[in-house]
C-alpha positions as a printed NumPy array, in Angstrom:
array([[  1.126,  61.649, -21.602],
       [ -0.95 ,  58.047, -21.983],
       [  2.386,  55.864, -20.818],
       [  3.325,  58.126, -17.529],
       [  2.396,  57.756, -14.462],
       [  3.142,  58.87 , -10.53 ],
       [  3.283,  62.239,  -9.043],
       [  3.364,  65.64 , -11.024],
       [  4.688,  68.975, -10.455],
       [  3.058,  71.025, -13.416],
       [  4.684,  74.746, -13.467],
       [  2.455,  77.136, -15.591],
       [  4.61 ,  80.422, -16.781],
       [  2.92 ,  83.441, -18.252],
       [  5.374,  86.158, -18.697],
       [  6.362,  87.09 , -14.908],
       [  3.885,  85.149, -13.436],
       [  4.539,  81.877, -12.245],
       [  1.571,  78.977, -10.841],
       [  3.221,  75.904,  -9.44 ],
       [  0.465,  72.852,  -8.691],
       [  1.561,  69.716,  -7.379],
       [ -0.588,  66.334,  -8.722],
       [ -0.614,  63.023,  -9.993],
       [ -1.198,  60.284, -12.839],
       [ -5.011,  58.999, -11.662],
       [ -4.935,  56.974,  -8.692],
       [ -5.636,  53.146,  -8.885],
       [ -8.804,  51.684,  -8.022],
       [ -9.664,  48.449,  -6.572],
       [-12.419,  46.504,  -8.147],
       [-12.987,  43.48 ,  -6.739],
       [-10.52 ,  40.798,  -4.991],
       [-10.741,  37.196,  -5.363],
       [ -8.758,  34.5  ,  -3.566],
       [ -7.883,  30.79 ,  -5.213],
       [ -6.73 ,  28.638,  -1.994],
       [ -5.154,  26.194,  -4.367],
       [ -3.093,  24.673,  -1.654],
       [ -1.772,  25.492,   1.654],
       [  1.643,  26.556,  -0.021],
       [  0.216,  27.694,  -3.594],
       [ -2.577,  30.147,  -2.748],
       [ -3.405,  33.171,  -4.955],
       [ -4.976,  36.681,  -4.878],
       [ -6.17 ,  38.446,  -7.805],
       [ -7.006,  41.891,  -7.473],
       [ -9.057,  43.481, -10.518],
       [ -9.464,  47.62 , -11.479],
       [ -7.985,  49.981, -13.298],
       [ -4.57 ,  52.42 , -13.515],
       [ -2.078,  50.062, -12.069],
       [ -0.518,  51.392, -15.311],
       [  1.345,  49.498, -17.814],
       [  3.893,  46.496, -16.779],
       [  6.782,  48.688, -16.978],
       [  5.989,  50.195, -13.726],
       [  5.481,  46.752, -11.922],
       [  8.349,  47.609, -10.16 ],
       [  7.343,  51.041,  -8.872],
       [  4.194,  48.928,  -7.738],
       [  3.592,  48.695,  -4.202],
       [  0.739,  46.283,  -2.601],
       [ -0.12 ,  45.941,   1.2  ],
       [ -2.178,  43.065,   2.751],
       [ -3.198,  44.064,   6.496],
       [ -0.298,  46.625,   6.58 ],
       [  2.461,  43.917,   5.139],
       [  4.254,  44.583,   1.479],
       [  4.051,  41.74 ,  -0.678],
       [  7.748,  40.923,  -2.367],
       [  7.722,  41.543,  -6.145],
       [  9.174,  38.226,  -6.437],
       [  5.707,  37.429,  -5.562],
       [  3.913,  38.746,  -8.581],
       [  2.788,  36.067, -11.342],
       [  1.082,  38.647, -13.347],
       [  0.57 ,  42.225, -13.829],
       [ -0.817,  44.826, -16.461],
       [ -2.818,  47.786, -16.086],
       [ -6.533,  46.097, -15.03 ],
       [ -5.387,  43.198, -13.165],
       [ -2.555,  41.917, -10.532],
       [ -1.469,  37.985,  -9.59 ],
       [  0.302,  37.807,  -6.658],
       [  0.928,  34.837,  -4.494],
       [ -0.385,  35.005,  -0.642],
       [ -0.768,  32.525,   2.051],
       [ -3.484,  32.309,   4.913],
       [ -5.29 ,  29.777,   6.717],
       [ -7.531,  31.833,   9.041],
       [-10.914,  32.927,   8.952],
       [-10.121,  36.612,   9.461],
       [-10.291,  39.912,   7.368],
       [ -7.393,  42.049,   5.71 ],
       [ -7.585,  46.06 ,   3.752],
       [ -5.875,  45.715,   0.483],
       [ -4.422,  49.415,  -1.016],
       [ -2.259,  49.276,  -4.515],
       [ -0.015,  52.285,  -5.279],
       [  2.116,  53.316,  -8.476],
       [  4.845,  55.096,  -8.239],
       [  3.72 ,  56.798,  -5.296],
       [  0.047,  57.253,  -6.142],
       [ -2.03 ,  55.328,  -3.904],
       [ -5.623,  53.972,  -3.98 ],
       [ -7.956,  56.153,  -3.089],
       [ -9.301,  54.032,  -0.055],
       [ -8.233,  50.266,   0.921],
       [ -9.933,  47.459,  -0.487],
       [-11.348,  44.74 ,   2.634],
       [-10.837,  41.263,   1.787],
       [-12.984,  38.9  ,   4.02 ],
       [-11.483,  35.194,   4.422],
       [-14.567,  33.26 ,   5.456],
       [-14.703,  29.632,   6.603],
       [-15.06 ,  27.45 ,   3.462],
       [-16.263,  23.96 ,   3.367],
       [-15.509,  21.693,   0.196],
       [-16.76 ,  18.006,   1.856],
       [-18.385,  16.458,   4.68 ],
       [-18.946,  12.381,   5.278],
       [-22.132,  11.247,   5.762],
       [-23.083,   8.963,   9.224],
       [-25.735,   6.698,   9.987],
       [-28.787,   7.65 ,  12.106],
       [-27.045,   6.566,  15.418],
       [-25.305,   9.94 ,  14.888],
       [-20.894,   9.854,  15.522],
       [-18.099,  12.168,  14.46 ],
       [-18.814,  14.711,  11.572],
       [-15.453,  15.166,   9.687],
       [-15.872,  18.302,   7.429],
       [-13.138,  19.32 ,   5.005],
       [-12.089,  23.06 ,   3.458],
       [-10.042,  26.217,   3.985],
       [ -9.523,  28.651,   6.967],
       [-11.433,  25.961,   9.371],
       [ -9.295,  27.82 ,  12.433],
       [-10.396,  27.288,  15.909],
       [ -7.484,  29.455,  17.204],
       [ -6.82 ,  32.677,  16.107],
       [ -3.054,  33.978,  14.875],
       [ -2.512,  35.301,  18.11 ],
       [ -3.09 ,  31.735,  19.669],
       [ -6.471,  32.104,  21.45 ],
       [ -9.545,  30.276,  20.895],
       [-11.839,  31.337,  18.175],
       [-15.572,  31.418,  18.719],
       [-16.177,  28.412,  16.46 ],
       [-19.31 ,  27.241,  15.777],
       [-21.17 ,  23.993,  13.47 ],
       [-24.653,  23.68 ,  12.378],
       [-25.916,  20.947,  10.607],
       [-29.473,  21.343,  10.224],
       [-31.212,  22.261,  13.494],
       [-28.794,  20.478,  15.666],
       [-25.031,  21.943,  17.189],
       [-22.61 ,  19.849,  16.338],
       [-20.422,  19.5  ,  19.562],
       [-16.9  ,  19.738,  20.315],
       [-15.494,  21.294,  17.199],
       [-12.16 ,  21.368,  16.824],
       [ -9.17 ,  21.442,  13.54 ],
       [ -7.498,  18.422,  13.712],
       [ -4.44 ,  20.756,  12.672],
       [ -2.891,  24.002,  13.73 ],
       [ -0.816,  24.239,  10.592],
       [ -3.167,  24.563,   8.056],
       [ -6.813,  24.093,   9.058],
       [ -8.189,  22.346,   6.272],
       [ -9.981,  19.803,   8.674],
       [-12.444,  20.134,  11.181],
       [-14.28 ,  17.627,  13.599],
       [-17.105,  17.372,  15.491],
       [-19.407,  15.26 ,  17.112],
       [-23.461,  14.975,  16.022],
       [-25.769,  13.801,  17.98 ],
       [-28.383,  10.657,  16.431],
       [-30.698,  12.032,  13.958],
       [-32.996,  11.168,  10.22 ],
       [-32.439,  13.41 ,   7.016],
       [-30.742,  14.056,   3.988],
       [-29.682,  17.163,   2.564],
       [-29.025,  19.048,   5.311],
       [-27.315,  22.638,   5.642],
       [-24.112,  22.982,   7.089],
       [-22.958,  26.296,   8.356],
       [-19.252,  26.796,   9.852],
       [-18.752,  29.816,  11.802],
       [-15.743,  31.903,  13.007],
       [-15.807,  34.794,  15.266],
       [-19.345,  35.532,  13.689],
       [-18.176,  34.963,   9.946],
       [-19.948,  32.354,   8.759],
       [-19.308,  29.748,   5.836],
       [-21.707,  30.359,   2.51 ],
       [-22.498,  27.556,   0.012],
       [-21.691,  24.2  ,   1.701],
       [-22.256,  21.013,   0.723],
       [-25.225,  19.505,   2.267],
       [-25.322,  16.214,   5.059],
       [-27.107,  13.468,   5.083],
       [-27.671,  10.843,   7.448],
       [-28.01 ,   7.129,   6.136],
       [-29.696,   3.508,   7.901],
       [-27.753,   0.956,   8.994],
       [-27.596,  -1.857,   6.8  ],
       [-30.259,  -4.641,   6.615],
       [-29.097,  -8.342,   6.108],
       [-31.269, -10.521,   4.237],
       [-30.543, -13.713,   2.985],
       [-27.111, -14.859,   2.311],
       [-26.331, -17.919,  -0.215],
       [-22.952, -19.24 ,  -2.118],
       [-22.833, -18.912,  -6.016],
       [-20.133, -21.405,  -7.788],
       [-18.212, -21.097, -11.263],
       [-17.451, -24.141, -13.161],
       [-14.126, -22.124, -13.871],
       [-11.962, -24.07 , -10.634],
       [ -9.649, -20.627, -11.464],
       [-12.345, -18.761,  -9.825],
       [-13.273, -18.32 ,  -6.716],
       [-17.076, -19.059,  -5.728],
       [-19.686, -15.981,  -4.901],
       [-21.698, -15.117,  -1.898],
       [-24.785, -13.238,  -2.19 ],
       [-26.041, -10.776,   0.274],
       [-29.625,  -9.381,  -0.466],
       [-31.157,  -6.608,   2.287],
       [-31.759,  -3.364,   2.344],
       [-30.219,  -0.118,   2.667],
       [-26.73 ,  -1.562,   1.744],
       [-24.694,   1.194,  -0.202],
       [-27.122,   4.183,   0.33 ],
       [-25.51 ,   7.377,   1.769],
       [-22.2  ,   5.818,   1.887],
       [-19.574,   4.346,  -0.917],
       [-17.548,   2.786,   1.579],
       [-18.797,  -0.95 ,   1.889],
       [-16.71 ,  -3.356,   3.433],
       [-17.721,  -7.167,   3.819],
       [-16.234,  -8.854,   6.59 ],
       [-16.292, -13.129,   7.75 ],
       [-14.985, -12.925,  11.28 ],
       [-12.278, -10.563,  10.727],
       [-11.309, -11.574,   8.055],
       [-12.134,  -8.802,   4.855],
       [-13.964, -10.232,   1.707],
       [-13.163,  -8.79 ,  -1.536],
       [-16.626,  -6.809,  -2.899],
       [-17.055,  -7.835,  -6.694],
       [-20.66 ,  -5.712,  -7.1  ],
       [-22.816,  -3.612,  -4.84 ],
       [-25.914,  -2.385,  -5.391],
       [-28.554,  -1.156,  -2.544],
       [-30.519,  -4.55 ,  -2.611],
       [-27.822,  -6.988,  -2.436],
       [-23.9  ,  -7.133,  -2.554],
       [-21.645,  -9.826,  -4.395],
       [-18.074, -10.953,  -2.427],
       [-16.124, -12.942,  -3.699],
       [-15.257, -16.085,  -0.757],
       [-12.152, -18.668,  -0.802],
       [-12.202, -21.37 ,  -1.437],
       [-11.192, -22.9  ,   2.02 ],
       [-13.785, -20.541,   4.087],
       [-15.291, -21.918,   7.245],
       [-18.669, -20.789,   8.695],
       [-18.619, -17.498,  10.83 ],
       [-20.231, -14.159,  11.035],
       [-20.778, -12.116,   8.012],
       [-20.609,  -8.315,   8.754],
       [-21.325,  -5.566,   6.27 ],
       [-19.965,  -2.204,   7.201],
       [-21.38 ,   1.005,   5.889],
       [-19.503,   3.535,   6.037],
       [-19.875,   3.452,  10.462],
       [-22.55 ,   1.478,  10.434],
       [-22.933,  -2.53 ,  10.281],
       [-24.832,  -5.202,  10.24 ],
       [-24.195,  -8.647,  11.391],
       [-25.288, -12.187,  10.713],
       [-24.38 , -15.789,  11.72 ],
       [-23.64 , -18.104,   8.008],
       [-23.071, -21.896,   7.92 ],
       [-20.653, -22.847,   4.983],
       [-20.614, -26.043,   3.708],
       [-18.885, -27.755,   1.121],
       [-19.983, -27.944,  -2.458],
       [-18.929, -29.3  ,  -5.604],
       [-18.069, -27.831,  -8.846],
       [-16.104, -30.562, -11.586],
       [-14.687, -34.228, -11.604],
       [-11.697, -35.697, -12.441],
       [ -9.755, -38.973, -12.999],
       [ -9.766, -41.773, -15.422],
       [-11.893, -43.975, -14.137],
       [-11.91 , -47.94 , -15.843],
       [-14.459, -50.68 , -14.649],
       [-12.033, -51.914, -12.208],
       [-12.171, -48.622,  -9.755],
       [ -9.346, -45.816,  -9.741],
       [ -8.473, -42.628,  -8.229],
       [-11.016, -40.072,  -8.168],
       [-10.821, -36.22 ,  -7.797],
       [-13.811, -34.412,  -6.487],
       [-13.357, -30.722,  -7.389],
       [-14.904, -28.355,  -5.088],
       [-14.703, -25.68 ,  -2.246],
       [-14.959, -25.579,   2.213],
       [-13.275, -28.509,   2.517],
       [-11.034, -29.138,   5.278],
       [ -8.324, -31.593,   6.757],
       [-10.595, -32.429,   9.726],
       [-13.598, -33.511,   7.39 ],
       [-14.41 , -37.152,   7.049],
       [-17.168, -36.722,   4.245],
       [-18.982, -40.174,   3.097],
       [-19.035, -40.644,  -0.984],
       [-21.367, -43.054,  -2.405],
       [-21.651, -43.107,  -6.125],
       [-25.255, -44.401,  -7.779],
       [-26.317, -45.786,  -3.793],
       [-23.769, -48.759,  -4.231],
       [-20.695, -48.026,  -5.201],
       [-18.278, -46.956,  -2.445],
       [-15.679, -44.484,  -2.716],
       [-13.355, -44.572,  -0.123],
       [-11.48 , -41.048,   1.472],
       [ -8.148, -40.896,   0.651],
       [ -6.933, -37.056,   1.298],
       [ -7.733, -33.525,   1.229],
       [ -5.738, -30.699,   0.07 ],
       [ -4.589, -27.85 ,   2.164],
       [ -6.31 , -25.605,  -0.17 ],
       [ -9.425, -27.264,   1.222],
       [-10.692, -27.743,  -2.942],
       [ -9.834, -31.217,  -3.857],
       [-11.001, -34.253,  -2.478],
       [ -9.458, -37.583,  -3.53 ],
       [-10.883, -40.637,  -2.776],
       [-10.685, -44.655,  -4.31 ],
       [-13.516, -45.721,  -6.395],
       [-14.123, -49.678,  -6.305],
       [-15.105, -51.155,  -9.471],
       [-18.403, -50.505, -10.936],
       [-20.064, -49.646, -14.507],
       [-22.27 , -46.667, -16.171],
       [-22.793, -43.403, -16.938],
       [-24.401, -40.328, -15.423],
       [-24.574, -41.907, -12.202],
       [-25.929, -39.958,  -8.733],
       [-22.784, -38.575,  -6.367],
       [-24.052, -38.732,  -2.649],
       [-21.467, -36.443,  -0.697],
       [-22.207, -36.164,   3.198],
       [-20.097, -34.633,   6.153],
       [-22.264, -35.266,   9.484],
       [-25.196, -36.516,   7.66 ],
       [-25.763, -33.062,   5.674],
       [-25.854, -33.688,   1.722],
       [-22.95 , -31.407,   0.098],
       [-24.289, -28.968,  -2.562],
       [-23.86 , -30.093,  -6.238],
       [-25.204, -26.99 ,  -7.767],
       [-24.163, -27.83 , -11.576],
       [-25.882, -31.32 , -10.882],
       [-22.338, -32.854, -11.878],
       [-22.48 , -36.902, -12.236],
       [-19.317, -39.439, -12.293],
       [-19.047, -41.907, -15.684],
       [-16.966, -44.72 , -15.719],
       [-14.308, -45.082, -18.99 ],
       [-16.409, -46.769, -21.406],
       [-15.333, -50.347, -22.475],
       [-12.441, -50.631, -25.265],
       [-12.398, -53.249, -27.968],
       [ -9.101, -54.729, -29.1  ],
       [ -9.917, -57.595, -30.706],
       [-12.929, -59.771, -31.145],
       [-12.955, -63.75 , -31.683],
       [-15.525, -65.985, -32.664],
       [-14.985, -69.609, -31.395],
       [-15.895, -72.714, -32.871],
       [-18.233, -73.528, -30.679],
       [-19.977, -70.567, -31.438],
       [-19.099, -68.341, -28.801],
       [-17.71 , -65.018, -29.169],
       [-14.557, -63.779, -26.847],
       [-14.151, -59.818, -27.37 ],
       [-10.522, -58.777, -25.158],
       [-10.333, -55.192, -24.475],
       [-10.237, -52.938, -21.018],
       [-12.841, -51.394, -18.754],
       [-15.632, -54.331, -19.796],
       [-17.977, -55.243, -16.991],
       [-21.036, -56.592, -16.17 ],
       [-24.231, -55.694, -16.57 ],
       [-23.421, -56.112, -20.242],
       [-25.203, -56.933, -23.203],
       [-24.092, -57.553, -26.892],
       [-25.905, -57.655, -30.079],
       [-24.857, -58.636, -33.54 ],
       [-25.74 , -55.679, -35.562],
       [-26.278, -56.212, -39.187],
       [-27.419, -60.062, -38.445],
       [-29.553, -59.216, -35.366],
       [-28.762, -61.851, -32.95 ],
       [-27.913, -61.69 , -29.427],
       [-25.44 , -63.038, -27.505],
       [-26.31 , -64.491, -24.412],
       [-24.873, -65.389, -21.149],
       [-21.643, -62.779, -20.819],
       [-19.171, -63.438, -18.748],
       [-16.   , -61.153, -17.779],
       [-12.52 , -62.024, -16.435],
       [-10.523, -59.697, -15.009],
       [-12.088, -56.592, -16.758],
       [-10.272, -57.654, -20.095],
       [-12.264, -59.986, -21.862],
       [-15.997, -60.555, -22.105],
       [-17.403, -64.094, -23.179],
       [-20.504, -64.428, -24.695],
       [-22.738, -67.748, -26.563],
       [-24.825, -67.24 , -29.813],
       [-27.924, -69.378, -29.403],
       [-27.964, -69.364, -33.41 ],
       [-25.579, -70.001, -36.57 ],
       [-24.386, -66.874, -38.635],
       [-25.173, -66.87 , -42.215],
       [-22.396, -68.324, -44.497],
       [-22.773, -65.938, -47.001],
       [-21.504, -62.962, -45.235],
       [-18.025, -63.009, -43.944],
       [-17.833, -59.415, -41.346],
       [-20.452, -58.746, -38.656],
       [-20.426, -55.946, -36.456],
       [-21.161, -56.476, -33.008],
       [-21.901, -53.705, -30.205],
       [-20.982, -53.899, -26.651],
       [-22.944, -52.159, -23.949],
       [-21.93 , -51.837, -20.067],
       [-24.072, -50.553, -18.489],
       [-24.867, -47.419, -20.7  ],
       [-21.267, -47.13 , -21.767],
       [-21.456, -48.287, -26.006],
       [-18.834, -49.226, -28.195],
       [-18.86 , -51.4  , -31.236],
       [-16.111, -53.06 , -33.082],
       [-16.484, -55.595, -36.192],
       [-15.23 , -59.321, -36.947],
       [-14.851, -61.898, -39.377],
       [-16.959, -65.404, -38.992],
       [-15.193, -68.433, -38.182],
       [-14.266, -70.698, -41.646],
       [-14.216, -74.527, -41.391],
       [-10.94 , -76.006, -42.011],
       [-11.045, -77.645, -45.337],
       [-10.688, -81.637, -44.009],
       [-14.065, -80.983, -42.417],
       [-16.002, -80.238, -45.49 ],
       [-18.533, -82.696, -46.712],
       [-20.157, -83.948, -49.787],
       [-23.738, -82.048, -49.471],
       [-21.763, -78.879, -48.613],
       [-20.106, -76.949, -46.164],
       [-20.846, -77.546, -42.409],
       [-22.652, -74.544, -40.635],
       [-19.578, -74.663, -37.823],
       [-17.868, -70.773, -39.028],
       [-14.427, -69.042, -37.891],
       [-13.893, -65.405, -37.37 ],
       [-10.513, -64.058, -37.524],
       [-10.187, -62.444, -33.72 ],
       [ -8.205, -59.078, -35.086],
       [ -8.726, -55.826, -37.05 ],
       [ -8.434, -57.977, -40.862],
       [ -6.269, -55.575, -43.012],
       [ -7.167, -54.862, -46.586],
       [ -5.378, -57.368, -48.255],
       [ -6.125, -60.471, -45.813],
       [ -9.9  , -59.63 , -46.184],
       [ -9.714, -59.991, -49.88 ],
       [ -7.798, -62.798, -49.778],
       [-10.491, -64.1  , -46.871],
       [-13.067, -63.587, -49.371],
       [-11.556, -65.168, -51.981],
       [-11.265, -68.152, -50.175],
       [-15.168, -67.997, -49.215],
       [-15.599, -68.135, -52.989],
       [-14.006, -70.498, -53.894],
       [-15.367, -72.689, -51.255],
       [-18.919, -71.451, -52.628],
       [-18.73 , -72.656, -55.906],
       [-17.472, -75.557, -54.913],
       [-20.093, -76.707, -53.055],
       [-22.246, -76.447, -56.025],
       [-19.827, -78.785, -57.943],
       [-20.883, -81.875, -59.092],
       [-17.471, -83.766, -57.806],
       [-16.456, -81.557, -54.598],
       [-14.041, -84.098, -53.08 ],
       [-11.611, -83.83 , -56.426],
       [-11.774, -80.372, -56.856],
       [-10.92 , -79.99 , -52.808],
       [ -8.033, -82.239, -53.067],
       [ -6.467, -80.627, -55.817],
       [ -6.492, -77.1  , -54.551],
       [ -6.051, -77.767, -51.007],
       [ -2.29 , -77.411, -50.601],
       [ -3.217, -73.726, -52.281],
       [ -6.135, -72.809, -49.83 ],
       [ -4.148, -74.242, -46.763],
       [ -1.53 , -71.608, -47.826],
       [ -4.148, -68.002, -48.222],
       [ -5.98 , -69.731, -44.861],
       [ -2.471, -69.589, -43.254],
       [ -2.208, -65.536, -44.99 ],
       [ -5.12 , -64.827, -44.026],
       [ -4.614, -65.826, -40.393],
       [ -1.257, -63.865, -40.029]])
């Protein structure tokens, strides 16, 4: 008789006696209760004992809550130790619980007890404000519509004025706390003398501190530059930290307790920097000025366009740019974006020369200690003249310059340029006659480049008897291959022949051939 269950009449015959008893299947008992408030519209109640008998008899099953049946299209689970059902409420309030089987009821009514439960409450700072405390069955009116006694303790003090900020589910409660110091603090919610057990604890947290306040930069112009805020008491007791200049809300790259890192565009202006914690704030006047991060343009000796990469500039500034103490650049324009400023360079030489940017006499931050190069000089072609002078054409030359014969040290004195092309200098000495290149280096100003060139030759009608004349011609172009050996053979032959007994003869018979490879080696 393991799988029956319900009422029993048991008839016991012996011979003409007859006992009827009327009884029943044992009755099922009640355990414990437990209630998962997943949601306001997905709650749950599982009730755990014994006898509910097996499954087959869910439907002679019969469950009360407070005096209402629960549908069976509310069960989620049944068998004979433990019952799902689904089951809304949102008050703090109490409800008996009976279970019968086919007509055998519990034995007495199990009492569930809803109790106020609170899952989170925000933290404030120690001028006190509202308390917002989050849970389930927060009610401050009762189902019948009146006011519940309702009642909020955090730590010593009464936190005024509660009140659920909604009569539909009461999942949210406010209140208002007076100022206060502490962390870790108790909080107790109360209903109709049914208070709340195992609440998170409250904690008050300082306002924030501002220390000082500076601008980091990145070389990279696709980022935007960095301010620093060191204090104290930043981010403790709250995670909300907003940054704000004016009103306008900053972007919070890092934050630690000591100091917070916002990221600032690049066309800021000076204002107020305020750091809110959570409700409380902090608030501090900042001057921004302009500062610069890269260069750009391609400068020559002769002046150019040049782009001053930075951030904080704006239309309205007029900012003075002096490059090395001497050379002027003149303002040309600003971009709306307030991080390029263009301006025309007048002529000038060097390298790694000093950029002195002011707007109203204040010097404007170079914090990667960037400095402006001109183009160094470019060698084309190099002549040297018959009298001895050597013209080297090119573009960006300029003065101060100096020029040195490498591999024949010997200096050339006196340059001269015209029109940033063409630099003209005098060798106070003869080169050698037995060596035909030289390489010569060119410096403006700091700015190097070197370049080679072939000594001037002596036409032929100008040779004499006791040997060649020390006047020399250099070929004023890059000598290919071929024209160099043919150059050389020509210096050869000239050689030897100057250590001929009869020169004149031996010129006027080869003559017509060396006017020819002097004419070859020109082209």
């Amino acid at each position: 008789m393991d799988d029956l269950a319900g009422l029993i009449d048991l008839e016991l015959i012996e011979g003409l006696y007859e006992t009827t008893l009327n009884t029943s299947f044992g009755n099922p008992k009640i355990s414990k209760i437990e209630y998962s408030p997943a949601s306001t519209s997905q709650s749950f109640i599982t009730i755990f004992g014994e006898d509910f008998r097996d499954v087959k008899y869910k439907v002679n099953s019969l469950i009360t809550v407070g005096g209402s049946t629960i549908l069976q299209s509310s069960y989620i689970f049944y068998n004979e130790s433990m019952i799902i059902f689904k089951f809304i409420n949102t008050l703090t309030k109490s409800f008996d619980i009976d279970v019968s089987v086919k007509g055998v009821k519990s034995i007495q009514p199990f009492k569930l007890q809803f109790k106020p439960k609170v899952t989170q409450i925000n933290t404030l700072p120690e001028l006190g404000g509202i308390v917002t405390i989050k849970g389930f069955f927060l009610n401050s009116k009762s189902d019948n519509g009146t006011n519940t006694n309702l009642l909020v303790k955090i730590g010593t003090k009464t936190c005024t004025s509660p009140t659920s900020t909604s009569s539909d589910n009461y999942i949210t409660l406010i209140c208002n706390l007076e100022s206060g110091v502490g962390s870790d603090l108790p909080v107790v919610v109360s209903i109709d003398g049914i208070s709340s057990v195992d609440s998170p604890n409250f904690s008050y947290y300082r306002s924030p501190t501002l220390g000082s306040i500076y601008i980091g930069g990145s070389g990279n112009l696709t980022e935007h530059p960095f301010m620093n805020i060191s204090g104290s008491d930043l981010t403790s007791g709250s995670d909300n930290i907003t940054v704000y200049l004016d009103s306008k809300s900053l972007k919070v790259i890092s934050k630690f307790n000591e100091y917070l890192i916002v990221e600032l565009p690049i066309n800021s202006q000076s204002g107020n920097i305020t750091v809110f914690k959570g409700l409380a704030s902090s608030s501090r006047a900042f001057s921004i000025k302009p500062i610069i991060r890269k260069l750009s343009g391609f400068i020559e000796t002769q002046g150019g366009e040049l782009s001053i990469h930075g951030a904080f500039f704006h239309d309205n500034d007029k900012p003075l740019i002096i490059i090395n103490d001497n050379i002027d650049c003149k303002l040309k324009s600003i971009n709306l974006a307030g991080d390029i400023v263009s301006c025309d360079l007048s002529n000038g030489t060097g390298k790694d020369l000093i950029i002195d940017m002011r707007l109203n006499n204040s010097i404007i931050s170079n914090p990667n200690d960037i400095k402006f190069s001109y183009q160094p000089p470019i060698i084309n072609s190099i002549v040297h003249n018959f009298d001895n002078s050597i013209s080297i054409v090119g573009s960006s030359h300029g003065l101060p310059s100096t020029i040195n014969i490498i591999n024949y040290p010997l200096p050339c004195y006196d340059p001269k340029v015209i029109n940033f092309t063409t630099t003209i200098c005098k060798l106070v000495s003869s080169l050698p006659n037995d060596t035909l290149e030289f390489e010569i280096q060119l410096n403006v100003n700091g700015l190097i480049v070197n370049g080679t060139f072939l000594r001037y030759l002596i036409p032929p009608e100008n040779i004499i008897k006791n040997g060649i004349s020390r006047s020399s011609l250099i070929i004023a172009i890059v000598v290919p291959t071929v024209s160099l050996a043919i150059g050389l053979l020509i210096f050869a032959l000239l050689f030897r022949f100057q250590r001929m007994k009869n020169i004149k003869s031996s010129i006027k018979n080869s003559i017509s051939k060396t006017k020819k490879k002097i004419e070859f080696a020109f082209k």
